[in-house]
FIKOLZA-1660 file (N, C-alpha, C; in steps of 0.1 Angstrom, whole numbers, plus 5000, padded with zeros to 4 digits):
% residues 246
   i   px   py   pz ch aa at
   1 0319 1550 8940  A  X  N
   1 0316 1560 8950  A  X CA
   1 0304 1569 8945  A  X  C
   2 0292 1569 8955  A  X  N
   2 0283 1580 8951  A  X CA
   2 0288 1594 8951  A  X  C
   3 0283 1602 8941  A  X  N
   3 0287 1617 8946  A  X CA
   3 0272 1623 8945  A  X  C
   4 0265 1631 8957  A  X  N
   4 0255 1636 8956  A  X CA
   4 0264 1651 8960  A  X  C
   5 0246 1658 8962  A  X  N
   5 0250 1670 8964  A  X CA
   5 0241 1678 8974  A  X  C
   6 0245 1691 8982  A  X  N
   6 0237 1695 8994  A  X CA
   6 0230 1708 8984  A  X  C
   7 0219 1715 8986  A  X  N
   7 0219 1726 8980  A  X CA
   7 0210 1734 8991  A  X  C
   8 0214 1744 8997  A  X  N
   8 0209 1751 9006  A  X CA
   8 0198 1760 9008  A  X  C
   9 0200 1768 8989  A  X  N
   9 0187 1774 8989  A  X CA
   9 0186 1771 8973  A  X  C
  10 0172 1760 8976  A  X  N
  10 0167 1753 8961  A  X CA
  10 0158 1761 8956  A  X  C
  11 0162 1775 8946  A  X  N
  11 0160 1781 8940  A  X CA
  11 0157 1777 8927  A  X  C
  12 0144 1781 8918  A  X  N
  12 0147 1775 8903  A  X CA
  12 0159 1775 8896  A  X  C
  13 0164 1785 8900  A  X  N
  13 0176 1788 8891  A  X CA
  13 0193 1780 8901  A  X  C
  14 0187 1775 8910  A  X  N
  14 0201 1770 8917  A  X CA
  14 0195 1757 8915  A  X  C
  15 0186 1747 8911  A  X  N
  15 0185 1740 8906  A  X CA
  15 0180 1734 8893  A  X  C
  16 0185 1744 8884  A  X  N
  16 0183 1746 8872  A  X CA
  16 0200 1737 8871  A  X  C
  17 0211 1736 8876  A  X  N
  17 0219 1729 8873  A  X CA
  17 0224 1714 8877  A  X  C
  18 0213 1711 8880  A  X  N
  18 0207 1696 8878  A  X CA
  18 0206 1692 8862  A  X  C
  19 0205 1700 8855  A  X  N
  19 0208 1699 8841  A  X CA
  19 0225 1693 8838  A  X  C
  20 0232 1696 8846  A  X  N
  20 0246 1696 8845  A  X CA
  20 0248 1677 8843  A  X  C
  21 0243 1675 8853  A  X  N
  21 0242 1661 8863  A  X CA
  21 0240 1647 8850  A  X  C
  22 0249 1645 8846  A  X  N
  22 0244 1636 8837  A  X CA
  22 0246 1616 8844  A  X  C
  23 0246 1615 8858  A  X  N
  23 0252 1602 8866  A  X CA
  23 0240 1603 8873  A  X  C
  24 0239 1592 8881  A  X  N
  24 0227 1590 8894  A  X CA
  24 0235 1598 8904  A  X  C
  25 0223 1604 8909  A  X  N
  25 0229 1613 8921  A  X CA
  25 0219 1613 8932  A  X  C
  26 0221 1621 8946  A  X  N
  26 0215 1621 8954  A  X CA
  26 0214 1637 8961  A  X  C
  27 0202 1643 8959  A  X  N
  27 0206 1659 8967  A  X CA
  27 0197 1658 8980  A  X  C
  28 0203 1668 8985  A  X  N
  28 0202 1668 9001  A  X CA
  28 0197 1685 9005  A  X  C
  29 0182 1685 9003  A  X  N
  29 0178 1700 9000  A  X CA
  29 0172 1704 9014  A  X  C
  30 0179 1716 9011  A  X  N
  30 0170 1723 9026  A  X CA
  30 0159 1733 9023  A  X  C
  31 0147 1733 9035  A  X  N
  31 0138 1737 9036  A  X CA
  31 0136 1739 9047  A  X  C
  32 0124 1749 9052  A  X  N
  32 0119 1754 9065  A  X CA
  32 0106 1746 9071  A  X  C
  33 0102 1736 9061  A  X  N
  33 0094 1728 9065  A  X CA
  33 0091 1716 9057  A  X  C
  34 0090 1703 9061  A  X  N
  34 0081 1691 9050  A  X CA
  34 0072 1694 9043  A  X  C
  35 0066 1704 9043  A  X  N
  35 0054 1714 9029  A  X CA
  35 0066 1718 9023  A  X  C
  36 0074 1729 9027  A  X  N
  36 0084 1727 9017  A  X CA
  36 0096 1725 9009  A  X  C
  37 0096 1715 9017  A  X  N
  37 0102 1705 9010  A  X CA
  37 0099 1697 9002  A  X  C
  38 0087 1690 9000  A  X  N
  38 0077 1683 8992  A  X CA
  38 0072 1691 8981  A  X  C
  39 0073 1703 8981  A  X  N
  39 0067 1712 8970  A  X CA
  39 0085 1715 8963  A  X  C
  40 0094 1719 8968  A  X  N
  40 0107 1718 8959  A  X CA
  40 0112 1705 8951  A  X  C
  41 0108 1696 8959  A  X  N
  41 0111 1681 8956  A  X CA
  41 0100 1675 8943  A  X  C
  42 0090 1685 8944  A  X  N
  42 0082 1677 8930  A  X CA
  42 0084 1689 8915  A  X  C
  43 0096 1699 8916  A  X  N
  43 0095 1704 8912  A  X CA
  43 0110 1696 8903  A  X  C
  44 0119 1686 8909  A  X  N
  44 0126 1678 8903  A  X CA
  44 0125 1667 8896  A  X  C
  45 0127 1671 8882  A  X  N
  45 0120 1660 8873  A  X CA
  45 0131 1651 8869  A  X  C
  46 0143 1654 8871  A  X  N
  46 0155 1645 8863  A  X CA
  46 0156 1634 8868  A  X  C
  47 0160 1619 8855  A  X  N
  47 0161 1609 8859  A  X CA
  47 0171 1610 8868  A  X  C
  48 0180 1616 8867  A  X  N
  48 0195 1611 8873  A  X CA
  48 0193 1615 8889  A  X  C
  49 0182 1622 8894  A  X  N
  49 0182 1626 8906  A  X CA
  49 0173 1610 8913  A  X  C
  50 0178 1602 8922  A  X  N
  50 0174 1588 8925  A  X CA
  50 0172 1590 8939  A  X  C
  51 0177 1600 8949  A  X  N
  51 0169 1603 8958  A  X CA
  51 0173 1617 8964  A  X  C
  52 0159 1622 8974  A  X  N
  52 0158 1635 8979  A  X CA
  52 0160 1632 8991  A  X  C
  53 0165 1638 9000  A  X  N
  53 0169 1645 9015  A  X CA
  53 0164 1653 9019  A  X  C
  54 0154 1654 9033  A  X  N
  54 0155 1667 9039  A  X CA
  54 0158 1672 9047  A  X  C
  55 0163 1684 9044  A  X  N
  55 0176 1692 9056  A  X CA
  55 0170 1703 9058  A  X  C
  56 0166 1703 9075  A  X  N
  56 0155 1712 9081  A  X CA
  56 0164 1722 9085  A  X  C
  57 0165 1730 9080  A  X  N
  57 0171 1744 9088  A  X CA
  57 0159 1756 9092  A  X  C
  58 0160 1756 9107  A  X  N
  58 0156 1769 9115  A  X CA
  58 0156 1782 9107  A  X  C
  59 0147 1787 9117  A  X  N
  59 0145 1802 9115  A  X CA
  59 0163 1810 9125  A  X  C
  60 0163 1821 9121  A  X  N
  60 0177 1826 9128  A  X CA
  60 0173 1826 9143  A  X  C
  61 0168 1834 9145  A  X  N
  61 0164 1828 9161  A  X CA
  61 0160 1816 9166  A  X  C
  62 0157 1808 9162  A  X  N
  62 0156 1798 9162  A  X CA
  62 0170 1787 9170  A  X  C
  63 0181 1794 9159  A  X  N
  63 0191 1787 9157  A  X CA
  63 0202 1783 9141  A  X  C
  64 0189 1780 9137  A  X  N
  64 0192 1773 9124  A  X CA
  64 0198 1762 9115  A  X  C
  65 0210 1758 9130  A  X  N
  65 0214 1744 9127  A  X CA
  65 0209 1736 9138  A  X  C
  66 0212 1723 9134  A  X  N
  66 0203 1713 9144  A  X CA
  66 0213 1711 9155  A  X  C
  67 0214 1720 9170  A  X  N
  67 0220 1718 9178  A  X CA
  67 0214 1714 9193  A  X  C
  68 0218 1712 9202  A  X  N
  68 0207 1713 9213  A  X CA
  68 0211 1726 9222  A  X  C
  69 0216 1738 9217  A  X  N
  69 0211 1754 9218  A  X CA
  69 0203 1755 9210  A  X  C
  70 0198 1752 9202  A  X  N
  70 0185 1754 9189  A  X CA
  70 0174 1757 9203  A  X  C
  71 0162 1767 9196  A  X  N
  71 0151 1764 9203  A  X CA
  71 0143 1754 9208  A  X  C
  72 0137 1746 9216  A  X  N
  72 0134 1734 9219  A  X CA
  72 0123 1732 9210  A  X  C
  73 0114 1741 9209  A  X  N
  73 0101 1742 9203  A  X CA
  73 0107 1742 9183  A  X  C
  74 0114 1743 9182  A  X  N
  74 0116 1744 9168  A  X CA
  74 0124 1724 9167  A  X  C
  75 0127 1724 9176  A  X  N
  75 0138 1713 9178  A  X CA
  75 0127 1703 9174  A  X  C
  76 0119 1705 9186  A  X  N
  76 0105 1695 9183  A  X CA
  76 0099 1694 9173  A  X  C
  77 0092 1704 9167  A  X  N
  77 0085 1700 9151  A  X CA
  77 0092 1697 9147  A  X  C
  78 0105 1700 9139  A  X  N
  78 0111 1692 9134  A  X CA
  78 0111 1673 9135  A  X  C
  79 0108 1670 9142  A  X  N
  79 0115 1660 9148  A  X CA
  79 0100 1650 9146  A  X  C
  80 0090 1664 9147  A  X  N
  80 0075 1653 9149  A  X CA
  80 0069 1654 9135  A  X  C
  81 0075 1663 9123  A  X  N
  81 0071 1665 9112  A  X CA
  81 0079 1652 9100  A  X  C
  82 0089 1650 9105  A  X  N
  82 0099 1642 9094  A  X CA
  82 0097 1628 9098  A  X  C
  83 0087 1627 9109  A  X  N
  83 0088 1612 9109  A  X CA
  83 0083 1597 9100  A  X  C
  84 0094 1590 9098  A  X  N
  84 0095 1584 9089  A  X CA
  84 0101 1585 9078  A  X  C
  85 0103 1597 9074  A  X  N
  85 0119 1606 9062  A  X CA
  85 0132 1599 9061  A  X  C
  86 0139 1601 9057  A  X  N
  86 0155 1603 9057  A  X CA
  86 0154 1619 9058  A  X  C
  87 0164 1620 9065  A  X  N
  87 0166 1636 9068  A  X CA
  87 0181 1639 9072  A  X  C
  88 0184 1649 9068  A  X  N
  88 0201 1656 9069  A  X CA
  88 0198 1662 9086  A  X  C
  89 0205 1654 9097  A  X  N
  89 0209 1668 9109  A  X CA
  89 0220 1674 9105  A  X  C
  90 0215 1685 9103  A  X  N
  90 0234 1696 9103  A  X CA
  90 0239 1699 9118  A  X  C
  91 0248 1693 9124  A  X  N
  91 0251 1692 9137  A  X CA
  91 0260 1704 9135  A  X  C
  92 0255 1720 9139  A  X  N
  92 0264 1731 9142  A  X CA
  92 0259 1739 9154  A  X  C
  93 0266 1748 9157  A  X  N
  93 0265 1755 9166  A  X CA
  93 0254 1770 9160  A  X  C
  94 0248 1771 9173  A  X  N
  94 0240 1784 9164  A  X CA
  94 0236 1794 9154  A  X  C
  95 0238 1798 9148  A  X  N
  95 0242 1812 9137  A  X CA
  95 0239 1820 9147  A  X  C
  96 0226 1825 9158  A  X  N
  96 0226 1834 9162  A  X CA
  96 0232 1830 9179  A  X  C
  97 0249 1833 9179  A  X  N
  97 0252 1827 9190  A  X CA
  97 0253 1832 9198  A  X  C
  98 0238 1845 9203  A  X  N
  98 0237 1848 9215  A  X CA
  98 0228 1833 9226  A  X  C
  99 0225 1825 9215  A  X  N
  99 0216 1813 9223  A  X CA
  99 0229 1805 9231  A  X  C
 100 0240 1802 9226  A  X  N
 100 0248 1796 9233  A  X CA
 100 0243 1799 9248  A  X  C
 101 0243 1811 9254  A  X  N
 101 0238 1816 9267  A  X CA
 101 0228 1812 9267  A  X  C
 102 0217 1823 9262  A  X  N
 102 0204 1821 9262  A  X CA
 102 0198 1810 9265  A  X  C
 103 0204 1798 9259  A  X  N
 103 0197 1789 9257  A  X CA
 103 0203 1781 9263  A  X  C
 104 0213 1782 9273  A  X  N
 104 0219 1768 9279  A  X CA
 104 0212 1763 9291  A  X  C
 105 0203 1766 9294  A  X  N
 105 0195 1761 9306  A  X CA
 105 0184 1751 9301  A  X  C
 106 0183 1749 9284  A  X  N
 106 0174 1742 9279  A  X CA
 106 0187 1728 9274  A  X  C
 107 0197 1728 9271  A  X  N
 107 0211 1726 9270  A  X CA
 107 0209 1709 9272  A  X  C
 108 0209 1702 9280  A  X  N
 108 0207 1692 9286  A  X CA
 108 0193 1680 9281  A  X  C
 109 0184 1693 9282  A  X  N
 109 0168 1687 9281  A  X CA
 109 0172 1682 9266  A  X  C
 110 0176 1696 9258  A  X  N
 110 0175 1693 9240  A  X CA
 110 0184 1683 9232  A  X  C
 111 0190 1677 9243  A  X  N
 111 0205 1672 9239  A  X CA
 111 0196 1651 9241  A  X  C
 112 0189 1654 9252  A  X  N
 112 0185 1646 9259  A  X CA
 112 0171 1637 9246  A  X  C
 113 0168 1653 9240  A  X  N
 113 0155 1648 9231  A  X CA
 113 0162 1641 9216  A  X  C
 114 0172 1649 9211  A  X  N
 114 0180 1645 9202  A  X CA
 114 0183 1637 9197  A  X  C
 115 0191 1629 9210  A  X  N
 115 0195 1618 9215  A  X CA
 115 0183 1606 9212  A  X  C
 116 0176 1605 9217  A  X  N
 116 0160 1598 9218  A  X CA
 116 0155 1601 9206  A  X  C
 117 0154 1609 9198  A  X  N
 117 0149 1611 9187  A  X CA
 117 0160 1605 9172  A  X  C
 118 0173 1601 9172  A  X  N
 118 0186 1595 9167  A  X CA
 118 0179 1580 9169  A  X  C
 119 0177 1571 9180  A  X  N
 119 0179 1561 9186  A  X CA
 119 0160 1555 9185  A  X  C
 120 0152 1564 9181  A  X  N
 120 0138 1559 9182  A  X CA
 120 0136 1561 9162  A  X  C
 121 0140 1568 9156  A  X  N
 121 0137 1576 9143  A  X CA
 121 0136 1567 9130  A  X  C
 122 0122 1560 9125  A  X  N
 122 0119 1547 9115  A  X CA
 122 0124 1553 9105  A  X  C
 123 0133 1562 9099  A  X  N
 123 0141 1566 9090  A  X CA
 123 0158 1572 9088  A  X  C
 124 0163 1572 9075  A  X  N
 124 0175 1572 9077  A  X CA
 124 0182 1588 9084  A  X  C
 125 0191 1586 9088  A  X  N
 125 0195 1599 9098  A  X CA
 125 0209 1601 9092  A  X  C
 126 0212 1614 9087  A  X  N
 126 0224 1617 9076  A  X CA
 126 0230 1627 9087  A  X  C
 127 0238 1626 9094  A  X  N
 127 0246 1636 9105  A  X CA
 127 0253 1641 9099  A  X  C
 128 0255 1659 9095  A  X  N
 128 0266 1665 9092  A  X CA
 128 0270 1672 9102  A  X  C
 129 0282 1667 9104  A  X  N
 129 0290 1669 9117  A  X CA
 129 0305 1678 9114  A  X  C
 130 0313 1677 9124  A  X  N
 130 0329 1687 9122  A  X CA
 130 0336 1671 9126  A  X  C
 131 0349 1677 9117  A  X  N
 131 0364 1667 9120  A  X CA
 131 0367 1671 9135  A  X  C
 132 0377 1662 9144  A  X  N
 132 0376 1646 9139  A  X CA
 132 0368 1639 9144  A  X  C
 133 0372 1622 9141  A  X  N
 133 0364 1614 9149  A  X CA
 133 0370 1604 9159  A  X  C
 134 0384 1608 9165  A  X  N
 134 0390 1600 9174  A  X CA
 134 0397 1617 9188  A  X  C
 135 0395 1609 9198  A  X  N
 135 0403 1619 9201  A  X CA
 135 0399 1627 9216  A  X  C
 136 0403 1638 9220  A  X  N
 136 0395 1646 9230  A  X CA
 136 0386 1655 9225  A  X  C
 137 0393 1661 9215  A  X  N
 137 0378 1671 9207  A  X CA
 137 0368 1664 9205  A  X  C
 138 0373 1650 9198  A  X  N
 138 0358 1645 9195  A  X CA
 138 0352 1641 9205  A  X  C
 139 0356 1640 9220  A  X  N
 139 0347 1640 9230  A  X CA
 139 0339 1650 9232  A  X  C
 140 0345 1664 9234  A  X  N
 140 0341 1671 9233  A  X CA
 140 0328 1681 9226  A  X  C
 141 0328 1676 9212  A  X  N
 141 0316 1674 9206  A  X CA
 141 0307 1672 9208  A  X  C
 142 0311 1656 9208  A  X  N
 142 0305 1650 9213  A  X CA
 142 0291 1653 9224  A  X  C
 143 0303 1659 9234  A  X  N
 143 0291 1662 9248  A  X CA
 143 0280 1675 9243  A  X  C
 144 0289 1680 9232  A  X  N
 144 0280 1693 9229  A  X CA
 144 0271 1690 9222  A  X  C
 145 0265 1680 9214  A  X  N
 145 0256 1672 9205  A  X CA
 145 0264 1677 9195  A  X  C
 146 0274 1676 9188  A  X  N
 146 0275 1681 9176  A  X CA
 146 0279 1665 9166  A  X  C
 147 0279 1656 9178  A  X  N
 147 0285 1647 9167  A  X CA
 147 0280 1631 9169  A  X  C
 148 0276 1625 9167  A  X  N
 148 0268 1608 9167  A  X CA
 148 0274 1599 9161  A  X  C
 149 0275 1586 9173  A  X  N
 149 0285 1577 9165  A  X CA
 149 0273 1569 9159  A  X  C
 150 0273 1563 9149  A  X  N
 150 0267 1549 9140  A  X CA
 150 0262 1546 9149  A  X  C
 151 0268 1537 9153  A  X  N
 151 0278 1521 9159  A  X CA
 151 0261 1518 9171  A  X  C
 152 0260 1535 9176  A  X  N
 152 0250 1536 9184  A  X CA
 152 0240 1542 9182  A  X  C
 153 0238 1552 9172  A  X  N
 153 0226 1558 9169  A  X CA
 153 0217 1554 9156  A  X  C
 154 0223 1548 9148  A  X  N
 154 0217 1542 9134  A  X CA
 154 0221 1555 9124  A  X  C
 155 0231 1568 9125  A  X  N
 155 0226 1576 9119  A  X CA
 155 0238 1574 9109  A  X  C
 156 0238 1578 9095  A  X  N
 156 0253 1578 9088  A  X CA
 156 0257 1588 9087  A  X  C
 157 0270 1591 9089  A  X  N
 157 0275 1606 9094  A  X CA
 157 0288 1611 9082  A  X  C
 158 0284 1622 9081  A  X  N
 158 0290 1630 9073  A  X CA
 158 0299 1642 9073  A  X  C
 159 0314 1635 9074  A  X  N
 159 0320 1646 9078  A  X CA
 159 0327 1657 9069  A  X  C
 160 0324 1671 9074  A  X  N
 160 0327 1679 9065  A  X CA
 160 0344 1682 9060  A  X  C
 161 0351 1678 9055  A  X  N
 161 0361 1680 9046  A  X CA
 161 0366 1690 9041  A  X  C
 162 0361 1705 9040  A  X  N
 162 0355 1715 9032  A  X CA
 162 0370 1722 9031  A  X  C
 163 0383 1716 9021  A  X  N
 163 0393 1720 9022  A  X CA
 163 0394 1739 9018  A  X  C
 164 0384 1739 9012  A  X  N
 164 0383 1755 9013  A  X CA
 164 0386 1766 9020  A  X  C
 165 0376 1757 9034  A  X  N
 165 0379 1764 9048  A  X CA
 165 0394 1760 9055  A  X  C
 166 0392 1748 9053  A  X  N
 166 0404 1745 9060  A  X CA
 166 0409 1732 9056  A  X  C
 167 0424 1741 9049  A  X  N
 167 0433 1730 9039  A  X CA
 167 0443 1727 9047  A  X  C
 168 0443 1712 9051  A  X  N
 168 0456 1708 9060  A  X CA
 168 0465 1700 9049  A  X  C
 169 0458 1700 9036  A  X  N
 169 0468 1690 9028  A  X CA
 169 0462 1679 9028  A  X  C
 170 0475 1671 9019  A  X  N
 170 0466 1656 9015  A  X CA
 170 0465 1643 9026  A  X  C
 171 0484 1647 9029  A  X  N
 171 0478 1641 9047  A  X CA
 171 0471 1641 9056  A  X  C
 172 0465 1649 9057  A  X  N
 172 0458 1653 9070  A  X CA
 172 0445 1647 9065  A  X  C
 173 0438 1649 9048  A  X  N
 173 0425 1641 9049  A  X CA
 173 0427 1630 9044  A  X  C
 174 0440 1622 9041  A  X  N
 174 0439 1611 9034  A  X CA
 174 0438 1602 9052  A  X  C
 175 0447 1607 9063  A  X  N
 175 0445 1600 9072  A  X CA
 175 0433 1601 9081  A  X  C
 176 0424 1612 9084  A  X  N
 176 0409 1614 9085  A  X CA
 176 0398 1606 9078  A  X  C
 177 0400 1608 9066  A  X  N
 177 0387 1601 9058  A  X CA
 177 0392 1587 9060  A  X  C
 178 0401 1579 9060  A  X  N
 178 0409 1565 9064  A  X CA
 178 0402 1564 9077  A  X  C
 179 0408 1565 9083  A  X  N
 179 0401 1567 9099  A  X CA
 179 0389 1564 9102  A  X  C
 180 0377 1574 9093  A  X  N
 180 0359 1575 9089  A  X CA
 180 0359 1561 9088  A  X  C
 181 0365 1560 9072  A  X  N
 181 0359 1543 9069  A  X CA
 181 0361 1534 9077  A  X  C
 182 0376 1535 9082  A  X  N
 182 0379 1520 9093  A  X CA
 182 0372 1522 9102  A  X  C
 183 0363 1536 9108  A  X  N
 183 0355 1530 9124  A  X CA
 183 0343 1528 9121  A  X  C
 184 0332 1535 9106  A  X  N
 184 0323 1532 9107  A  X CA
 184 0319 1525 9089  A  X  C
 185 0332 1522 9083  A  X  N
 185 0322 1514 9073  A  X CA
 185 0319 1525 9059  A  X  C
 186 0306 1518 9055  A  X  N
 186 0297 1525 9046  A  X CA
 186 0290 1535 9055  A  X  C
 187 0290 1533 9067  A  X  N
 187 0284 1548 9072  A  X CA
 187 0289 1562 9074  A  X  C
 188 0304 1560 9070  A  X  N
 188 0313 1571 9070  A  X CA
 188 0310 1576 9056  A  X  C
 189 0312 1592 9054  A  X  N
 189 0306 1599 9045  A  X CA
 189 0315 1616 9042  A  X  C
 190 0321 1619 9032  A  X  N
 190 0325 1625 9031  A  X CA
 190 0316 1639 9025  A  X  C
 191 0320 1652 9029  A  X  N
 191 0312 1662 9025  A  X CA
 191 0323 1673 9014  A  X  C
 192 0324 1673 9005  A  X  N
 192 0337 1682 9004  A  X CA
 192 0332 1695 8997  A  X  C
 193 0343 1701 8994  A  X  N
 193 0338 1718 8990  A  X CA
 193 0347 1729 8996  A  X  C
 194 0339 1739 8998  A  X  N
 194 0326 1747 8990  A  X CA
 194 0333 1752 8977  A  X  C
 195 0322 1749 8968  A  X  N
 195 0322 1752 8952  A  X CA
 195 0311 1764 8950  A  X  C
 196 0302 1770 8963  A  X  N
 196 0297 1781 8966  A  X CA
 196 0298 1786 8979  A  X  C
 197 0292 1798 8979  A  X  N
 197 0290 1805 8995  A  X CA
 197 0280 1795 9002  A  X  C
 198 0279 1793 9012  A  X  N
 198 0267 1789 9020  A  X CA
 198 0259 1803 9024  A  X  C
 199 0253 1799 9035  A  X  N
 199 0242 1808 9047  A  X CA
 199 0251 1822 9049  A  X  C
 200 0268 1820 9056  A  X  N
 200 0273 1827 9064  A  X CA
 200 0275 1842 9048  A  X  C
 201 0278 1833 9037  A  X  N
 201 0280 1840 9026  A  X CA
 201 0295 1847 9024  A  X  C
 202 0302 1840 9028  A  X  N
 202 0319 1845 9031  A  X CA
 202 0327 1831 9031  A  X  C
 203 0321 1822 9026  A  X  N
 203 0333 1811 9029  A  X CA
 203 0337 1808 9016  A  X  C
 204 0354 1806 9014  A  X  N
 204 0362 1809 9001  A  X CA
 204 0358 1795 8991  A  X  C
 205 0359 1797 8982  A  X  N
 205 0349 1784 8969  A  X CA
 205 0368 1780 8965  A  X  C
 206 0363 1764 8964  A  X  N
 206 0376 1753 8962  A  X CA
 206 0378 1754 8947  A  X  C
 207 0390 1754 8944  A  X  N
 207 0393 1755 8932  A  X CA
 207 0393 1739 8928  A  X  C
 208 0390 1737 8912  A  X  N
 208 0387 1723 8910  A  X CA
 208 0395 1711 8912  A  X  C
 209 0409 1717 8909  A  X  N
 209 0419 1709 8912  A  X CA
 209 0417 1704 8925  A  X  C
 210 0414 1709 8932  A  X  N
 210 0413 1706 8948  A  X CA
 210 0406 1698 8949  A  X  C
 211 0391 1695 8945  A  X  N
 211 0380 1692 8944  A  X CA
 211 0387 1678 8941  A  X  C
 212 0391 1677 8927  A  X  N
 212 0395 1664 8919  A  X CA
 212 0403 1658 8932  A  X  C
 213 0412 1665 8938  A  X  N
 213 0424 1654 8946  A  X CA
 213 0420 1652 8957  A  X  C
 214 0402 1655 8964  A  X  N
 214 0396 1651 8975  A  X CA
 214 0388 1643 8972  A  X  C
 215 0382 1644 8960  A  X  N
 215 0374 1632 8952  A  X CA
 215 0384 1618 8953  A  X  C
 216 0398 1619 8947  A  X  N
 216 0406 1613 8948  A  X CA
 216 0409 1601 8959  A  X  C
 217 0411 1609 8972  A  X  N
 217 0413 1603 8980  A  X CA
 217 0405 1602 8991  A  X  C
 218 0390 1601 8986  A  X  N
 218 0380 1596 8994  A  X CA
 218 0375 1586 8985  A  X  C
 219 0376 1583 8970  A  X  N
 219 0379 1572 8963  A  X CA
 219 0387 1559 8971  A  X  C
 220 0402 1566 8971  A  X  N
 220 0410 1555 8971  A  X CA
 220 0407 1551 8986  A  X  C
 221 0402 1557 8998  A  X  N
 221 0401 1554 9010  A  X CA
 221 0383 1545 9008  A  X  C
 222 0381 1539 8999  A  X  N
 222 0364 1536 9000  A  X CA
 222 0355 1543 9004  A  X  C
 223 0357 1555 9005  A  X  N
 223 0343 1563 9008  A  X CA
 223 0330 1558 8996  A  X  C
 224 0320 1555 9008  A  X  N
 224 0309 1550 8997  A  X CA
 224 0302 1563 8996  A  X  C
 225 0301 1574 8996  A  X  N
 225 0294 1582 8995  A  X CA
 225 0303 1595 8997  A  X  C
 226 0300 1607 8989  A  X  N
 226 0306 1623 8991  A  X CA
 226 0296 1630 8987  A  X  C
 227 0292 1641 8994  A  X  N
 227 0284 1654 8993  A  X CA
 227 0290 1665 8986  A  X  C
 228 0288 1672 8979  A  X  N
 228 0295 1685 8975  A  X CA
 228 0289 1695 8980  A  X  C
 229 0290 1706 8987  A  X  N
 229 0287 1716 8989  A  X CA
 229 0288 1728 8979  A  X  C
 230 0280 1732 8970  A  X  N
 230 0264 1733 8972  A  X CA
 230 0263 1726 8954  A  X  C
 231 0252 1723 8948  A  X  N
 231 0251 1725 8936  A  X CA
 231 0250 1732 8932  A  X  C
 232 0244 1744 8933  A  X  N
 232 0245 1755 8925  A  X CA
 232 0260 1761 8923  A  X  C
 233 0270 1758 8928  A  X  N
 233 0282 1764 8925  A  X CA
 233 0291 1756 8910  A  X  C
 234 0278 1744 8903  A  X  N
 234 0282 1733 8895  A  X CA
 234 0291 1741 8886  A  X  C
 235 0303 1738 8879  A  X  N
 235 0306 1749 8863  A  X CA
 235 0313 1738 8853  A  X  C
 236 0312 1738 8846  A  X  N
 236 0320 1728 8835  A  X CA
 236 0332 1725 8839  A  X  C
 237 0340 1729 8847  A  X  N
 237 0354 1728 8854  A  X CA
 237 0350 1722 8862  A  X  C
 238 0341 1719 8873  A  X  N
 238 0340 1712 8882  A  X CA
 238 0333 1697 8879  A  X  C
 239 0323 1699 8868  A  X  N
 239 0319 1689 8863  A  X CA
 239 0331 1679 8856  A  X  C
 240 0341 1685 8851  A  X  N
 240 0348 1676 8846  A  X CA
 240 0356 1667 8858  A  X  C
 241 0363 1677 8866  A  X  N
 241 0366 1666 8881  A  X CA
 241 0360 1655 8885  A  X  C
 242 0346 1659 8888  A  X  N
 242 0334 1651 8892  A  X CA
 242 0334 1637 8879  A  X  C
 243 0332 1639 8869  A  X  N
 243 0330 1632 8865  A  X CA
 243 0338 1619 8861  A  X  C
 244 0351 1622 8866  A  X  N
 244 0362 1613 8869  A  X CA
 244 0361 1601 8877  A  X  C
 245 0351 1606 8881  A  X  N
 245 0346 1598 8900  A  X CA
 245 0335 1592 8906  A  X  C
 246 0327 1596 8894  A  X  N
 246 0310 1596 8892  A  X CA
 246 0307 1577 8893  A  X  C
% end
C-alpha cells in the first residue's frame, strides 16, 4: 500500500519534514498557480519523494475548493493551466458560502464544464471527495459536483476517512473503504487524518493509535493508495504507525 501525503501550505518549514520520510512517497501540494507550484516542487530534492501533485486551490472569493459554486473564471484557468498534469480536484463546497447563492445561476454551466473537463483531461485526475459511495447521499453529491465515478470519468477518487472529524469506529470504515475497493479497484483511494489543522484551522488532529488502526484497515481491505492529511503534522509517533504500512 502506498502512503503519500497532502500538504496544504508547502512552507520551507512544513516541508522540511520530508526529512522524516525515509519510504517512496507521493505528495499532493497545493498552490495558487502552475508557477507555483513548479517553483515549490523544485524546491524538493528527496529521493523518496517519486511523485508531485497539483492541488489548485482558489482565492477565498473565489471559492477555494474545486466546486461548480467556485467562480467560473477561476474554474477556467485552472482547468486551461494544468493541462496535461496529474492534478488533486478537492471536490468541496465553498469556504466562502455566501456563493452557494451568489453563484447558483452559474451552477449548472460550471458543473457542465467540470464534467467535460474530467472526461477530455490527457492527465491523471485525483478526486478528493466526502463518504459515501453507494446510496441517496451519494446521489446527491453527486448532482452537486462533489463526487465522480471512475468507471466514467477516468478520475481516481479519494475518499476522505478523516476519523478525526468524524469517528464512526472500525465498522463503519472497515465496511466503506471495502465498498471503495469492490466498486472501483485500484482507483479507490483512501485519505486519512488530520495529523494537522487544515485551511478552516479548527479541525481536531488524530491521535496515532487511530492513525495505525485506519492504516490497518485500508491495508487489510487492499487500498492501493492512502493520503495523510497534512505532512507537516509528521512526529516520530506518527512515523512509527506509518511505518508499519509503508
Amino acid at each position: 500500500m502506498k502512503i503519500s501525503f497532502f500538504e496544504e501550505f508547502p512552507t520551507e518549514e512544513n516541508l522540511k519534514k520530508i526529512e522524516m520520510i525515509d519510504f517512496d512517497t507521493k505528495l499532493y501540494i497545493a498552490a495558487a498557480s502552475v508557477d507555483d507550484f513548479n517553483k515549490i516542487r523544485k524546491k524538493i530534492t528527496s529521493e523518496h519523494v517519486k511523485e508531485t501533485v497539483y492541488w489548485p486551490v482558489l482565492s477565498y472569493n473565489d471559492g477555494y475548493w474545486m466546486s461548480p459554486f467556485a467562480k467560473r473564471k477561476a474554474l477556467l484557468k485552472v482547468m486551461e493551466e494544468c493541462m496535461g498534469m496529474d492534478i488533486l480536484w478537492d471536490c468541496e463546497m465553498p469556504r466562502k458560502r455566501s456563493l452557494i447563492l451568489t453563484n447558483l445561476y452559474q451552477f449548472i454551466r460550471n458543473k457542465y464544464f467540470i464534467r467535460t473537463f474530467f472526461l477530455k483531461h490527457d492527465g491523471q485526475i485525483y478526486s478528493a471527495e466526502y463518504f459515501p459511495e453507494k446510496g441517496l447521499i451519494a446521489k446527491w453529491m453527486a448532482f452537486l459536483g462533489l463526487t465522480y465515478n471512475p468507471e466514467k470519468y477516468k478520475n481516481k477518487v479519494i475518499k476522505m476517512v478523516y476519523s478525526s472529524l468524524h469517528d464512526h469506529g472500525d465498522r463503519f470504515i472497515t465496511k466503506e473503504v471495502t465498498t471503495g475497493v469492490k466498486m472501483y479497484g485500484d482507483k479507490f483511494m483512501g485519505a486519512l487524518g488530520t495529523i494537522a489543522t487544515g485551511i478552516r484551522g479548527d479541525e481536531p488532529v488524530l491521535e496515532p493509535k487511530k492513525l495505525e488502526r485506519d492504516l490497518k484497515i485500508c491495508r487489510d481491505a487492499n487500498v492501493s493508495e492512502v493520503v495523510i492529511f497534512r505532512l507537516a503534522g509528521l512526529t516520530e509517533e506518527y512515523m512509527e504507525a506509518i511505518k508499519k504500512y509503508s
